[in-house]
NUDREN-473002 format. One line per field, with one value per residue (C-alpha): residue number from 1; x, y, z; residue in one letter. Coordinates in Angstrom, 3 decimals. Layout:
REM residues N
voro = [NUM; ...]
xx = [X; ...]
yy = [Y; ...]
zz = [Z; ...]
lovo = [a; ...]
***
This chain:
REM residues 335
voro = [1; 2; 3; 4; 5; 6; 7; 8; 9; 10; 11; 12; 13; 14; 15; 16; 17; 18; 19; 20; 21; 22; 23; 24; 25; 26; 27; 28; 29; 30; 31; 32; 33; 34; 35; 36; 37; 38; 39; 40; 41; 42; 43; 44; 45; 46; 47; 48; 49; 50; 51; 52; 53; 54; 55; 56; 57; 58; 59; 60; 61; 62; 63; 64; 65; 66; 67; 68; 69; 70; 71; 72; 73; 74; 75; 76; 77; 78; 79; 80; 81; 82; 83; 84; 85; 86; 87; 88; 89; 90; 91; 92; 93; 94; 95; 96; 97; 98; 99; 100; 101; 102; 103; 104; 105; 106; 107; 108; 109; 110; 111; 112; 113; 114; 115; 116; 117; 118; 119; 120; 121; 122; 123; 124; 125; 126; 127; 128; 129; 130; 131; 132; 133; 134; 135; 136; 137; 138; 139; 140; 141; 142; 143; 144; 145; 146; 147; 148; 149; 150; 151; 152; 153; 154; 155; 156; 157; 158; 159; 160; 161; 162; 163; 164; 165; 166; 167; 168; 169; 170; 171; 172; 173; 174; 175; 176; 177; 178; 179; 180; 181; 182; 183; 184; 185; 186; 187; 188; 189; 190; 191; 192; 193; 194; 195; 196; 197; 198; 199; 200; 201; 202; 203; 204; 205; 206; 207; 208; 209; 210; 211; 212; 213; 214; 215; 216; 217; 218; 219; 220; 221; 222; 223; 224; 225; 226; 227; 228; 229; 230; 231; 232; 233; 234; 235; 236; 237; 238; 239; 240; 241; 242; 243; 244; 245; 246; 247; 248; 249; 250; 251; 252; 253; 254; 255; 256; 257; 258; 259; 260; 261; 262; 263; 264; 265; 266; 267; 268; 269; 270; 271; 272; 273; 274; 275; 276; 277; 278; 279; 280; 281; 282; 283; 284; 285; 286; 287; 288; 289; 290; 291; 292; 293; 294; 295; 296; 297; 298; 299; 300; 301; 302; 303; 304; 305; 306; 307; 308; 309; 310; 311; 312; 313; 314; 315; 316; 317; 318; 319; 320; 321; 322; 323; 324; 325; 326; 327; 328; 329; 330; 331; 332; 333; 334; 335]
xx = [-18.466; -17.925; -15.645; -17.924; -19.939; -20.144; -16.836; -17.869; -17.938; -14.203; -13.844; -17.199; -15.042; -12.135; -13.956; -15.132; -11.522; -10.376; -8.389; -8.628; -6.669; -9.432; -11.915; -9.483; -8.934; -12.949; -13.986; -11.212; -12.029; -8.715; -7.668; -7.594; -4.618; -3.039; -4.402; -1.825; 0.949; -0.697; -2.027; 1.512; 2.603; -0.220; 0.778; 4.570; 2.471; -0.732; -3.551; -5.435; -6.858; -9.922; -12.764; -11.902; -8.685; -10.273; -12.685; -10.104; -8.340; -9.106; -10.783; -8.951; -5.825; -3.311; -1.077; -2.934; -0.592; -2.871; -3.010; 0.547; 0.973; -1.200; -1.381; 0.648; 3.670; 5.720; 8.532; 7.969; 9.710; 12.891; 16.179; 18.087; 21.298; 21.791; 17.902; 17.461; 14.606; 15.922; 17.350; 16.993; 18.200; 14.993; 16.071; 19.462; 17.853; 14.814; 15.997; 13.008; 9.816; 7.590; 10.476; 13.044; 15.762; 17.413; 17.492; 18.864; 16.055; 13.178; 12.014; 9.619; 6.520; 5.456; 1.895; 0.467; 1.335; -1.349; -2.003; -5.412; -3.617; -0.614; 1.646; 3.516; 7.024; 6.295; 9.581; 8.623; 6.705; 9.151; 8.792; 8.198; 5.225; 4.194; 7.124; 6.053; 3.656; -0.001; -1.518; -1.550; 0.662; 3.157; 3.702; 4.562; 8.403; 7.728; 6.874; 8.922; 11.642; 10.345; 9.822; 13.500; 15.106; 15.134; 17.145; 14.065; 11.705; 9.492; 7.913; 6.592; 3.682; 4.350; 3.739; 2.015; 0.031; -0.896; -4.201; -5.351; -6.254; -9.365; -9.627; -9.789; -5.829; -5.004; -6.214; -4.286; -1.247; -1.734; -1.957; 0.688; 3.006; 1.377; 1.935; 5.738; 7.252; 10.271; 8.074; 7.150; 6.168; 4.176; 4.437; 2.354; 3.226; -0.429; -1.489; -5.018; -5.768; -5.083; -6.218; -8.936; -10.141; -12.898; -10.860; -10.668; -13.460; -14.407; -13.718; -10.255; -9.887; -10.750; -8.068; -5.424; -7.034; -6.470; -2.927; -2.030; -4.177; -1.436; 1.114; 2.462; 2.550; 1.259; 2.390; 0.733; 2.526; 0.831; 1.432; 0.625; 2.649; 0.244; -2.133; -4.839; -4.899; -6.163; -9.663; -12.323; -12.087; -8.766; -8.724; -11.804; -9.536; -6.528; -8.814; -10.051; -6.806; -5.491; -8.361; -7.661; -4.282; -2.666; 0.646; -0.010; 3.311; 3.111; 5.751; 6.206; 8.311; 9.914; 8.925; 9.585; 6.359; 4.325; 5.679; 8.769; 8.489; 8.588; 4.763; 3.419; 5.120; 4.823; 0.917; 1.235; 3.553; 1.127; -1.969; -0.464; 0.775; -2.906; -4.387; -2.344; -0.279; 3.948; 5.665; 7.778; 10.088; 10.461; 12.010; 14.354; 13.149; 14.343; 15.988; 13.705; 13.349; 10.815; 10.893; 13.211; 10.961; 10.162; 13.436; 14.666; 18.100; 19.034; 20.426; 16.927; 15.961; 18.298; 17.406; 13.571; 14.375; 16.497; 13.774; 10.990; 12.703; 12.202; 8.522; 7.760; 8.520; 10.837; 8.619; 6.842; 9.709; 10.223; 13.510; 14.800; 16.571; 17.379; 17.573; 21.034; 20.994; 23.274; 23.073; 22.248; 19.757; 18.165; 20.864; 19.746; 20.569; 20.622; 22.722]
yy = [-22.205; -19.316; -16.427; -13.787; -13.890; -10.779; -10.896; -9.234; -11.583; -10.811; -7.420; -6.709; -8.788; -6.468; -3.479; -4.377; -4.132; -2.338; 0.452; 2.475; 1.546; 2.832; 0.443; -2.687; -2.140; -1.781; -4.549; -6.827; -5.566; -4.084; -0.432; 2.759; 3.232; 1.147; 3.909; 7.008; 4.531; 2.263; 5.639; 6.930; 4.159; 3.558; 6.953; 5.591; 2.085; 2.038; -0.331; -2.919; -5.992; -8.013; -9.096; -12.895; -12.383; -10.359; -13.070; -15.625; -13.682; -13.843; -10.696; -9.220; -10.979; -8.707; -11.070; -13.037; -14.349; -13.065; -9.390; -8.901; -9.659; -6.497; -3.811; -0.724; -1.135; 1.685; -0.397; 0.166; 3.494; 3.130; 3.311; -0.234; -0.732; -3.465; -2.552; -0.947; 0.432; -2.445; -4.905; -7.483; -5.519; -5.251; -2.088; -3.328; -6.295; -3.937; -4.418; -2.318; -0.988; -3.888; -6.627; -7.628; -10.563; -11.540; -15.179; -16.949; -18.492; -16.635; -13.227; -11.333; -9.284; -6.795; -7.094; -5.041; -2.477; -3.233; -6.035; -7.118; -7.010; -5.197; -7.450; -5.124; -7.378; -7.105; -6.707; -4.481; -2.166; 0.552; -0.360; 2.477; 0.396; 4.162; 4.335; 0.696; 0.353; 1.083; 0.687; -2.456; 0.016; 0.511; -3.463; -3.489; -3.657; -5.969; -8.344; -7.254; -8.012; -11.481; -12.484; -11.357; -13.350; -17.136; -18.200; -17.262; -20.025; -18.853; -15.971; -15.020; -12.973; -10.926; -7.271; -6.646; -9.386; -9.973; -12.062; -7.984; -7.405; -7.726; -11.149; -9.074; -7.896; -10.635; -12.578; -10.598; -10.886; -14.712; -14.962; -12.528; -15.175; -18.159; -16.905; -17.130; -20.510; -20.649; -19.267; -23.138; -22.066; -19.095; -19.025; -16.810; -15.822; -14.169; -14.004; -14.292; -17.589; -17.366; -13.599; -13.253; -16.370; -16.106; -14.257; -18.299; -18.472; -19.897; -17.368; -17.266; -21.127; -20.818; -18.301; -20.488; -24.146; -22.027; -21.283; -24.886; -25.801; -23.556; -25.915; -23.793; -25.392; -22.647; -23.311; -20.800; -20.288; -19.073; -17.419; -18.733; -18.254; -19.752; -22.891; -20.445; -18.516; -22.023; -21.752; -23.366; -20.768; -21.154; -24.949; -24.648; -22.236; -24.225; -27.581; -25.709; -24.806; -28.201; -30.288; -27.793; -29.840; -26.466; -27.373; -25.487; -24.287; -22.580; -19.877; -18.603; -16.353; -16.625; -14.283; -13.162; -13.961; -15.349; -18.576; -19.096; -21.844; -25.425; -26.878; -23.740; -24.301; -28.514; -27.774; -25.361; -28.170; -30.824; -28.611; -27.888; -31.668; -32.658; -30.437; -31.050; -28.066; -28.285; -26.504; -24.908; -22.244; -20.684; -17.451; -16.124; -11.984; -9.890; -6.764; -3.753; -1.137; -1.103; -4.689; -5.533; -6.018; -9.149; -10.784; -14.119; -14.838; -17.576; -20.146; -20.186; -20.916; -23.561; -25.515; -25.193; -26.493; -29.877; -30.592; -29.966; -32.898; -35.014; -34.746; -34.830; -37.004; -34.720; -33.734; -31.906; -29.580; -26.390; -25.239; -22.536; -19.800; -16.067; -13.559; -11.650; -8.897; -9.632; -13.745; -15.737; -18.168; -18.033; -19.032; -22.031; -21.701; -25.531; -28.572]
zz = [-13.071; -15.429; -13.609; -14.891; -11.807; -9.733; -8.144; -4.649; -1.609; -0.722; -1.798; 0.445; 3.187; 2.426; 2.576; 6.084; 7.726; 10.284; 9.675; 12.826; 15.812; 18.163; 16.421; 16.852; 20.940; 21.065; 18.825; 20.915; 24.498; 24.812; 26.946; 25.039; 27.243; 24.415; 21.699; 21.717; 20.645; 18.438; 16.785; 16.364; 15.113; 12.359; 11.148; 9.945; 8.539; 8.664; 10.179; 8.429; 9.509; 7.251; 9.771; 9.120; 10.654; 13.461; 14.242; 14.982; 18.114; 21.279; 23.147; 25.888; 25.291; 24.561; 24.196; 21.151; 18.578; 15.947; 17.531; 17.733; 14.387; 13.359; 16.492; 15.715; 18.760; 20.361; 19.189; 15.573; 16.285; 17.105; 15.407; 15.961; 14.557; 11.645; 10.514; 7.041; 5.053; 2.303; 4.070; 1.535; -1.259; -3.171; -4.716; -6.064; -8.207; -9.452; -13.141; -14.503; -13.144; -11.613; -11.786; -9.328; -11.028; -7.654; -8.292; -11.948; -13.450; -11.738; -11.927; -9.513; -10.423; -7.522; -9.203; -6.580; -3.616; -1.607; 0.885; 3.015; 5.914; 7.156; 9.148; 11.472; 10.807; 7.168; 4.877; 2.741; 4.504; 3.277; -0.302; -2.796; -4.500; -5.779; -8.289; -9.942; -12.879; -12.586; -16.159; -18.375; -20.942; -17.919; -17.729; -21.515; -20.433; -18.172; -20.547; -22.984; -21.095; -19.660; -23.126; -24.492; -21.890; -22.394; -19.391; -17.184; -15.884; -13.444; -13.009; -9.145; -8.377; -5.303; -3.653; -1.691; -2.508; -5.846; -5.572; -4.443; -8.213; -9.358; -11.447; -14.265; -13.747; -12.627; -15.824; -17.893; -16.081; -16.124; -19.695; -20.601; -18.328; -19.658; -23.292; -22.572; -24.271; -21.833; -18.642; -17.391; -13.851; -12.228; -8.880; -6.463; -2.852; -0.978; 1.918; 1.230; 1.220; 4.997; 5.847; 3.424; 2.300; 0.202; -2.575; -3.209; -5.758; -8.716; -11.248; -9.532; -9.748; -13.191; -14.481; -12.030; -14.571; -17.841; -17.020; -16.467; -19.050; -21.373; -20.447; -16.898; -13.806; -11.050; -7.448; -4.245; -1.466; 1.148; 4.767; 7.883; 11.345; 13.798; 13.967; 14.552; 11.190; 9.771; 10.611; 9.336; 5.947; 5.182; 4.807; 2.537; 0.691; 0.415; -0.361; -3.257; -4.570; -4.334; -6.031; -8.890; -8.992; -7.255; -4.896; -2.112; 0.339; 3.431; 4.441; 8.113; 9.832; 12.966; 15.481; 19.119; 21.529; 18.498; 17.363; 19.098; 20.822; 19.975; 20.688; 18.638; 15.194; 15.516; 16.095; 12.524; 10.937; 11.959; 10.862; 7.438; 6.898; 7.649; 5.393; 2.507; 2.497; 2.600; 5.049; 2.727; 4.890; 8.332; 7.847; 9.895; 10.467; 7.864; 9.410; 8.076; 10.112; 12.602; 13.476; 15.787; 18.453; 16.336; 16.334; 17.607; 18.231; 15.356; 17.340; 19.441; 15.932; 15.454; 18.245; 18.061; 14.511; 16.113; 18.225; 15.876; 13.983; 16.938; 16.766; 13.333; 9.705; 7.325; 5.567; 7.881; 9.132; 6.917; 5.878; 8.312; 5.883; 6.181; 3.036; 2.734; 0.221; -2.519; -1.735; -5.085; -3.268; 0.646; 2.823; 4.816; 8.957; 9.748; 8.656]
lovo = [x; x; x; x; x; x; x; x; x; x; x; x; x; x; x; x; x; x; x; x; x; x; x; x; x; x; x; x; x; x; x; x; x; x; x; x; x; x; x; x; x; x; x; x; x; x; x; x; x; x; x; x; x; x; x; x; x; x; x; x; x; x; x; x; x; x; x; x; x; x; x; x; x; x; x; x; x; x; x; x; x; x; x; x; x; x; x; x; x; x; x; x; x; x; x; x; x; x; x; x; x; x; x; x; x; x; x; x; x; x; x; x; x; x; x; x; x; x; x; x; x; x; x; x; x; x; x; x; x; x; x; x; x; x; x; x; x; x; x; x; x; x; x; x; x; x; x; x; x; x; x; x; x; x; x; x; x; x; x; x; x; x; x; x; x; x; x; x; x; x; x; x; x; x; x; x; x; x; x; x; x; x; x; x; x; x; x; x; x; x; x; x; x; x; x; x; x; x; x; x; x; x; x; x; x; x; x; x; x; x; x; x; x; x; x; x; x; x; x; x; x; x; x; x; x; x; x; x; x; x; x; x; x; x; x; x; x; x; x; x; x; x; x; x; x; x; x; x; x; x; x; x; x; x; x; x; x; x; x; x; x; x; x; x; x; x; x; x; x; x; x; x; x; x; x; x; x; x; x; x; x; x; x; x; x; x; x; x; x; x; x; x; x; x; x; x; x; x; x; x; x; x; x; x; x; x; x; x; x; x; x; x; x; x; x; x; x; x; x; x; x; x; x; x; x; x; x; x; x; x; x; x; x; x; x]
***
């Protein structure tokens, strides 16, 4: 199907969010006693949640996995020691504008600043995306420098979430990578595919064929932290990706009163496996400020890790890892 169709279903889904905490505790059933922190909070990062998201948790339940990944918390302002506004040293590896080269071998585009859903745990929610390119002319050392160094091989599309450009961006950034003899892999981590789903479309799937038809190999890894976020959607999203001859991964993060607890990440495991899609990596939080009320001690993480390996093949248990700043490669927190 040719990908100049009206590209509109998910940016109409995306303008239909919810931006306003008020609007969230109404459209959930939830107290407005709740409002005057969740307000404050929104102020330091704001609100955002797309309506498929919204339709997936459970009214009245404050306590919904899916909720507490996106309602502004009191928590969110305090000062913790051993949290940072970089805490995975983003800044030190940003080698121009739009490129971070923390890893030999790969480099990382922060294609866009904007997401279609703000996690409240999210890692780089004190990222200056305003000082990174905005034209196509902007990215011109970008590529520059991509195509100058031969001992790169992959090239990962990140952000925000880079499947937020328009297919028209996002083609050119494709074929600018693509057009790279020594770039053999693209790689891009979104959130989409899980949050917003129909951004999966044809014209995308299209763009994603021409690449590999150019001799790259493209990978998506996605982001799921509960079974529940794999409705229906989402697995007609991911099915789409994959009979395109797209690898599909699945990244997670471990967090406090979410997915902490053993029967909760084998039923996401076992959901993935079933659908196709390789657990890939359960992350251990990364210490940004903000999120503490997230964290989960790592050796509860160790041990829901041993007995997740109980219940399931190998290949169905992701690789728990946490980020240190300055690390060469994700440093793994099991034998």
């Amino acid at each position: 199907m040719s990908s100049t169709l009206p590209e509109t279903t998910w940016q109409q889904s995306l303008a239909q969010s919810i931006r306003d905490p008020r609007e969230l505790l109404a459209r959930l059933d939830l107290s407005e006693t709740l409002l005057p922190a969740a307000e404050k909070s929104a102020l330091l990062f704001p609100l955002m949640v797309p309506p498929s998201f919204l339709a997936r948790m459970e009214p009245g339940n404050l306590q919904d996995p899916l909720l507490r990944q996106v309602l502004p918390h009191l928590n969110e302002q305090e000062q913790v020691p051993g949290f940072s506004l970089d805490a995975v040293g983003d800044l030190q590896v940003r080698t121009t504008p739009g490129l971070l080269q923390k890893y030999q071998g790969r480099a990382l585009l922060i294609a866009s600043g904007a997401c279609a859903i703000h996690c409240r745990y999210c890692f780089r929610r004190h990222y200056p995306y305003g000082q990174e390119p905005r034209t196509l002319a902007e990215w011109e050392s970008v590529w520059q420098t991509l195509e100058q160094d031969k001992s790169l091989h992959e090239v990962i599309l990140s952000g925000g979430d880079p499947l937020m450009l328009t297919d028209a961006r996002l083609r050119v950034f494709c074929e600018r990578i693509a057009a790279i003899p020594h770039v053999k892999r693209l790689r891009i981590h979104s959130r989409l595919p899980v949050v917003l789903p129909d951004r999966i479309h044809p014209g995308l799937i299209e763009i994603l064929e021409q690449v590999k038809s150019a001799g790259t190999t493209v990978w998506m890894v996605i982001h799921a932290n509960h079974p529940r976020e794999i409705s229906g959607d989402v697995e007609q999203a991911s099915q789409q990706l994959m009979q395109s001859g797209i690898p599909v991964l699945n990244q997670a993060v471990l967090l406090k009163g979410i997915n902490d607890d053993v029967d909760t990440l084998e039923a996401l495991c076992e959901k993935l496996i079933n659908l196709g899609v390789m657990p890939y990596y359960l992350h251990q939080l990364d210490r940004v400020s903000g999120v503490a009320h997230f964290e989960v001690p790592e050796e509860q993480g160790r041990a829901l890790i041993r007995e997740l390996r109980t219940r399931m093949p190998g290949y169905a248990i992701p690789q728990y890892v946490r980020e240190i700043s300055g690390e060469p490669h994700k440093t793994p927190l099991t034998d």
